[in-house]
N, CA, C and O atoms as a GROMACS GRO file, in nm:
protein
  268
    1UNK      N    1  -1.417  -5.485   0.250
    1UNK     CA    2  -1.277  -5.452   0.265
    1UNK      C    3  -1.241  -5.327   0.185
    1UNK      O    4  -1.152  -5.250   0.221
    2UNK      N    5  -1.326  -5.309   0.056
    2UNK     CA    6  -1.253  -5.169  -0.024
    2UNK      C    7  -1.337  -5.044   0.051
    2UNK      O    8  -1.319  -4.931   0.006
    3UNK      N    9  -1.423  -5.061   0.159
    3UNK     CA   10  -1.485  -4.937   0.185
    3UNK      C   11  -1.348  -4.918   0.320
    3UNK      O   12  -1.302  -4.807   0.348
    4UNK      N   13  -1.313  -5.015   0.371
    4UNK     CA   14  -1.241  -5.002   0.482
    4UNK      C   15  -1.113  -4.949   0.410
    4UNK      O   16  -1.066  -4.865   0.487
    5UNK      N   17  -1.031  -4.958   0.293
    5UNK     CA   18  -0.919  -4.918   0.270
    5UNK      C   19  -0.945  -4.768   0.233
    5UNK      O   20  -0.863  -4.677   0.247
    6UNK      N   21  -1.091  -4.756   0.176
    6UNK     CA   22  -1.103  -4.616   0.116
    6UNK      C   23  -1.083  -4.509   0.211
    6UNK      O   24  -1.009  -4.412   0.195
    7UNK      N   25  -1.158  -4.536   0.314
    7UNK     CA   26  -1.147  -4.483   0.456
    7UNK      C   27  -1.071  -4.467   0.514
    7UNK      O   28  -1.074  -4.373   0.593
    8UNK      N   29  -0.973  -4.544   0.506
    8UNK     CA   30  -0.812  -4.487   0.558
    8UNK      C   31  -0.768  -4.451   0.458
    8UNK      O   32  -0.694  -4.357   0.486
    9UNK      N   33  -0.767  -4.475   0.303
    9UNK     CA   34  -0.665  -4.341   0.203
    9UNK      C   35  -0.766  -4.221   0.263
    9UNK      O   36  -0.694  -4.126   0.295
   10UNK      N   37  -0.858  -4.201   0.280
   10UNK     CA   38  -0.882  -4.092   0.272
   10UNK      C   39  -0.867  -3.993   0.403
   10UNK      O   40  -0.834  -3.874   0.397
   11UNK      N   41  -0.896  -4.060   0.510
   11UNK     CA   42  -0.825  -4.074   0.640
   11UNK      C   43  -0.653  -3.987   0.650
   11UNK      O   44  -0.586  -3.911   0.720
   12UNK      N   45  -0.650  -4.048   0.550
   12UNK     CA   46  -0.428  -4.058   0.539
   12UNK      C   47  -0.447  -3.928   0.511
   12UNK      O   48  -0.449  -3.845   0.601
   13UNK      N   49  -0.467  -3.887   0.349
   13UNK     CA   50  -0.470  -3.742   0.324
   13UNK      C   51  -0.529  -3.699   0.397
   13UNK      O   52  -0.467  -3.593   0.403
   14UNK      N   53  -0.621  -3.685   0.480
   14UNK     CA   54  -0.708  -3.557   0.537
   14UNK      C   55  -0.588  -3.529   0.652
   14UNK      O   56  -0.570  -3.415   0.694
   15UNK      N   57  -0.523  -3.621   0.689
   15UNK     CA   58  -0.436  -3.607   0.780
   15UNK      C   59  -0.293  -3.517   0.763
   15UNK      O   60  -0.240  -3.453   0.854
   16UNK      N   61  -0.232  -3.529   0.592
   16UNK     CA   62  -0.128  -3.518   0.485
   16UNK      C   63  -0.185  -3.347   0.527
   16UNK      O   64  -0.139  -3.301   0.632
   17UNK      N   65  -0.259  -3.282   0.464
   17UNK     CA   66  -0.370  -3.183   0.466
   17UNK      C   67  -0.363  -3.119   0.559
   17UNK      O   68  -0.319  -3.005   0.546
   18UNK      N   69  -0.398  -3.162   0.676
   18UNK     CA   70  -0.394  -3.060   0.787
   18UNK      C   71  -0.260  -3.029   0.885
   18UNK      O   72  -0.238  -2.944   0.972
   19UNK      N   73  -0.174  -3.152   0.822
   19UNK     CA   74  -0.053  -3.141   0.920
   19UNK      C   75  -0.009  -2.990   0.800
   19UNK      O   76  -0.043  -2.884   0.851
   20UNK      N   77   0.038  -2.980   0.700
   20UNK     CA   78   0.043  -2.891   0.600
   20UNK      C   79  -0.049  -2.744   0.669
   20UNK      O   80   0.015  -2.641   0.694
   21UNK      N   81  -0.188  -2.749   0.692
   21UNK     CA   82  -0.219  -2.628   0.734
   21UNK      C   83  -0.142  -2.592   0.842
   21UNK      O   84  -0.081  -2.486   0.829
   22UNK      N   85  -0.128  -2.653   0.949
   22UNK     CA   86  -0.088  -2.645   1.110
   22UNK      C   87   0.064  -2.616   1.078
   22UNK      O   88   0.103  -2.546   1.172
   23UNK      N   89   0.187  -2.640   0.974
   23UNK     CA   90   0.326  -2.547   0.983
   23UNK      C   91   0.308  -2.432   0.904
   23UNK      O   92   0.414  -2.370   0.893
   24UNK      N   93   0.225  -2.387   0.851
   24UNK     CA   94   0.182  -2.301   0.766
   24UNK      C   95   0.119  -2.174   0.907
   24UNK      O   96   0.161  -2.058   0.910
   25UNK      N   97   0.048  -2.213   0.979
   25UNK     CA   98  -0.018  -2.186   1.066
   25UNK      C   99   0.084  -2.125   1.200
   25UNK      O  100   0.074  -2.028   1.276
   26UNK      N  101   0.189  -2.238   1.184
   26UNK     CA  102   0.263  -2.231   1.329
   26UNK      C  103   0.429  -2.134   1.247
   26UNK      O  104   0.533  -2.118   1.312
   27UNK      N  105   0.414  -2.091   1.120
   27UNK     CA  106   0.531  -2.057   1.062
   27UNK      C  107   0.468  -1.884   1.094
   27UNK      O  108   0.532  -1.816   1.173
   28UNK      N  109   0.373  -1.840   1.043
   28UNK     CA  110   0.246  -1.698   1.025
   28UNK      C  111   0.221  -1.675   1.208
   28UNK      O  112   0.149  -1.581   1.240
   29UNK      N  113   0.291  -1.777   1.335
   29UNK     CA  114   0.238  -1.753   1.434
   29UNK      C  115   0.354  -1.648   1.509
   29UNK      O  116   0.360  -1.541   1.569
   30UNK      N  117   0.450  -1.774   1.453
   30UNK     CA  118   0.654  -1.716   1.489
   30UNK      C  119   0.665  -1.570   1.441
   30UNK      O  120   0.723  -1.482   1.505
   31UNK      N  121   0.615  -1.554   1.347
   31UNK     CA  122   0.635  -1.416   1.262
   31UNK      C  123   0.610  -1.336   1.328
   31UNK      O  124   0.687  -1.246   1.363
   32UNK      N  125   0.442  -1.356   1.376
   32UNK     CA  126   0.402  -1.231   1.443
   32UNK      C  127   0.423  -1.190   1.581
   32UNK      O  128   0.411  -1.085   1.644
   33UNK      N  129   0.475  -1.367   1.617
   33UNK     CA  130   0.531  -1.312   1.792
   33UNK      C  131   0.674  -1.264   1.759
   33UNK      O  132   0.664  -1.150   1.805
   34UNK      N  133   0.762  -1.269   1.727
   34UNK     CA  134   0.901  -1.192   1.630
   34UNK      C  135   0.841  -1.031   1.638
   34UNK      O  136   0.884  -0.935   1.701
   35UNK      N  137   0.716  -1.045   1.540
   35UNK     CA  138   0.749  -0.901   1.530
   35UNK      C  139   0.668  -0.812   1.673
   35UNK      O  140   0.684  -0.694   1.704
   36UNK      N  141   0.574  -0.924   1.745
   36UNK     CA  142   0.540  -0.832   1.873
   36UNK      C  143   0.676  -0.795   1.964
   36UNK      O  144   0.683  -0.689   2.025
   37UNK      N  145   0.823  -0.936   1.968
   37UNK     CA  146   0.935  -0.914   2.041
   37UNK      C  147   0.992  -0.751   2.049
   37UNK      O  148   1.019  -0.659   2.127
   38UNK      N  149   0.990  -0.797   1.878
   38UNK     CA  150   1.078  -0.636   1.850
   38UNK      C  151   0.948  -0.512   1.873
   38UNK      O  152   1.006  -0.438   1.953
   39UNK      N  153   0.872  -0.476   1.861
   39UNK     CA  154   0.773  -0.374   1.921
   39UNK      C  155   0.787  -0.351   2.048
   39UNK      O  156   0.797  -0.234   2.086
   40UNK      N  157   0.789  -0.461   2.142
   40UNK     CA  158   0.803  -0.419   2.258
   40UNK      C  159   0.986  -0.403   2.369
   40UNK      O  160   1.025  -0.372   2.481
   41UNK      N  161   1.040  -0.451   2.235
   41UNK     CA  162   1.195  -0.403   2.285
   41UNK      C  163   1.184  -0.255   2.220
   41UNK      O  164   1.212  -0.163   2.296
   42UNK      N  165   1.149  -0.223   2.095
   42UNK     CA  166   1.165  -0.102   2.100
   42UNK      C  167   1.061  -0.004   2.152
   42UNK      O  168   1.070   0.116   2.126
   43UNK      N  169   0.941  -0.064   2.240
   43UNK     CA  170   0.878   0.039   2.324
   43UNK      C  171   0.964   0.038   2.438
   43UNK      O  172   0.983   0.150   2.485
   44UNK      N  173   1.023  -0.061   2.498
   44UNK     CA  174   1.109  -0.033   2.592
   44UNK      C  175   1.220   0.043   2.622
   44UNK      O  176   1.245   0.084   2.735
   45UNK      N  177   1.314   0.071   2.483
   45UNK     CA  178   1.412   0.154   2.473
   45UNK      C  179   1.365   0.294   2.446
   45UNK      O  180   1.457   0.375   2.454
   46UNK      N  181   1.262   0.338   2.418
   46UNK     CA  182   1.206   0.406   2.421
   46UNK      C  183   1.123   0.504   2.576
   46UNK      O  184   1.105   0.624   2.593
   47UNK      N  185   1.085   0.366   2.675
   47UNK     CA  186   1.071   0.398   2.748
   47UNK      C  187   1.187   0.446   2.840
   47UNK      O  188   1.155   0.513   2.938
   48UNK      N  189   1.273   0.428   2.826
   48UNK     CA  190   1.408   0.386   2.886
   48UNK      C  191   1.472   0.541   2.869
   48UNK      O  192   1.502   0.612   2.965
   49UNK      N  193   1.485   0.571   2.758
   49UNK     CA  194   1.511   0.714   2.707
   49UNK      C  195   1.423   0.831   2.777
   49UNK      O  196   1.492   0.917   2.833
   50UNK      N  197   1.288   0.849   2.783
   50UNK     CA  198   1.197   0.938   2.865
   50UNK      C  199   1.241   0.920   2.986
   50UNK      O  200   1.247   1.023   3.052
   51UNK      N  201   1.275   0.818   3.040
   51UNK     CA  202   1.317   0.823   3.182
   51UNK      C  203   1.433   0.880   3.188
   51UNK      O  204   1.428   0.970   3.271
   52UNK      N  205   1.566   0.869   3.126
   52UNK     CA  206   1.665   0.906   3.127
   52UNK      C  207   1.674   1.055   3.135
   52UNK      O  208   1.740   1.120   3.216
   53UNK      N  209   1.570   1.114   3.006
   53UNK     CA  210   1.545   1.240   2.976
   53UNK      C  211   1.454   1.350   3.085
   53UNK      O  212   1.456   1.473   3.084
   54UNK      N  213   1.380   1.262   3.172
   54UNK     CA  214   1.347   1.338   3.252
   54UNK      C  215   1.435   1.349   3.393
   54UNK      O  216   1.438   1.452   3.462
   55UNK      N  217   1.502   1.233   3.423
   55UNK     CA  218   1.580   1.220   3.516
   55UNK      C  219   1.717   1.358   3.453
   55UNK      O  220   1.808   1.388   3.531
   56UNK      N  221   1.712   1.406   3.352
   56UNK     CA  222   1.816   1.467   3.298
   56UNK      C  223   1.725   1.641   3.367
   56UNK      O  224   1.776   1.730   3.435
   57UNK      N  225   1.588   1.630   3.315
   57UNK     CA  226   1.539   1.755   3.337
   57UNK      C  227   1.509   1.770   3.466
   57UNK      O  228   1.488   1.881   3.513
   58UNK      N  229   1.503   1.673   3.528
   58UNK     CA  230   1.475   1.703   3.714
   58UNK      C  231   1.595   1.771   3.774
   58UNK      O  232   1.594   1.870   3.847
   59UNK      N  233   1.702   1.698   3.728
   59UNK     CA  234   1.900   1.766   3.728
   59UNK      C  235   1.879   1.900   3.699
   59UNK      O  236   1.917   1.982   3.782
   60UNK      N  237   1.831   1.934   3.603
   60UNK     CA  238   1.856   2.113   3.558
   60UNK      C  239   1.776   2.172   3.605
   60UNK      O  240   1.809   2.289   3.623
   61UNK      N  241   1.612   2.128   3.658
   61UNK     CA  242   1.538   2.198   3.747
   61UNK      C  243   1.592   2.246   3.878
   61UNK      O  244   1.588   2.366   3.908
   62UNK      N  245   1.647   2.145   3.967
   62UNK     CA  246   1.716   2.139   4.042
   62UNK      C  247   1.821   2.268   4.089
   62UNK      O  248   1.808   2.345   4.183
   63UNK      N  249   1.910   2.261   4.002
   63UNK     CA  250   2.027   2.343   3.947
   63UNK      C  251   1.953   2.480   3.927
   63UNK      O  252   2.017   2.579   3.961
   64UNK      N  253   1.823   2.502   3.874
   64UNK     CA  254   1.800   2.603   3.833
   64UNK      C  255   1.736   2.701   3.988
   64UNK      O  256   1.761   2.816   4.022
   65UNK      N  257   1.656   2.607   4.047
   65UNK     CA  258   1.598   2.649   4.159
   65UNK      C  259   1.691   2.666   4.275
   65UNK      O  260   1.660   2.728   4.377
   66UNK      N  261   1.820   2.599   4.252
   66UNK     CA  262   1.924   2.686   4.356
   66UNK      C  263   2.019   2.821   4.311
   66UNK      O  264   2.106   2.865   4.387
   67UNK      N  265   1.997   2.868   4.204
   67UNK     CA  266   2.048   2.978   4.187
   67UNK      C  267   2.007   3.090   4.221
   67UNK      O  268   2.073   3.190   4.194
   0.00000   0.00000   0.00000
């Protein structure tokens, strides 16, 4: 009977233990998808701007080649 209780305390913590690694794990996961969100909102506004900016320079090409 004391090998069977040992086996579940020890059981218990190994369990105590890894639930502890796994929000540690899943806290370091949020972070880095957070910070991929914002990278790719600001590659997007970014992209967003070159388009704008060329759609601006196609306008003055335009303009320029009818004069």
């Amino acid at each position: 009977m004391k090998t069977v209780l040992k086996i579940f305390v020890f059981l218990f913590v190994f369990g105590l233990v890894s639930c502890r690694d796994t929000e540690k794990e899943s806290e370091e996961t949020k972070a880095i998808v957070e910070q991929i969100e914002s990278i790719e909102n600001e590659a997007e506004k970014v992209s967003e701007e070159i388009e704008s900016n060329a759609n601006e320079l196609e306008k003055s090409l335009i303009e320029l080649d009818s004069i």
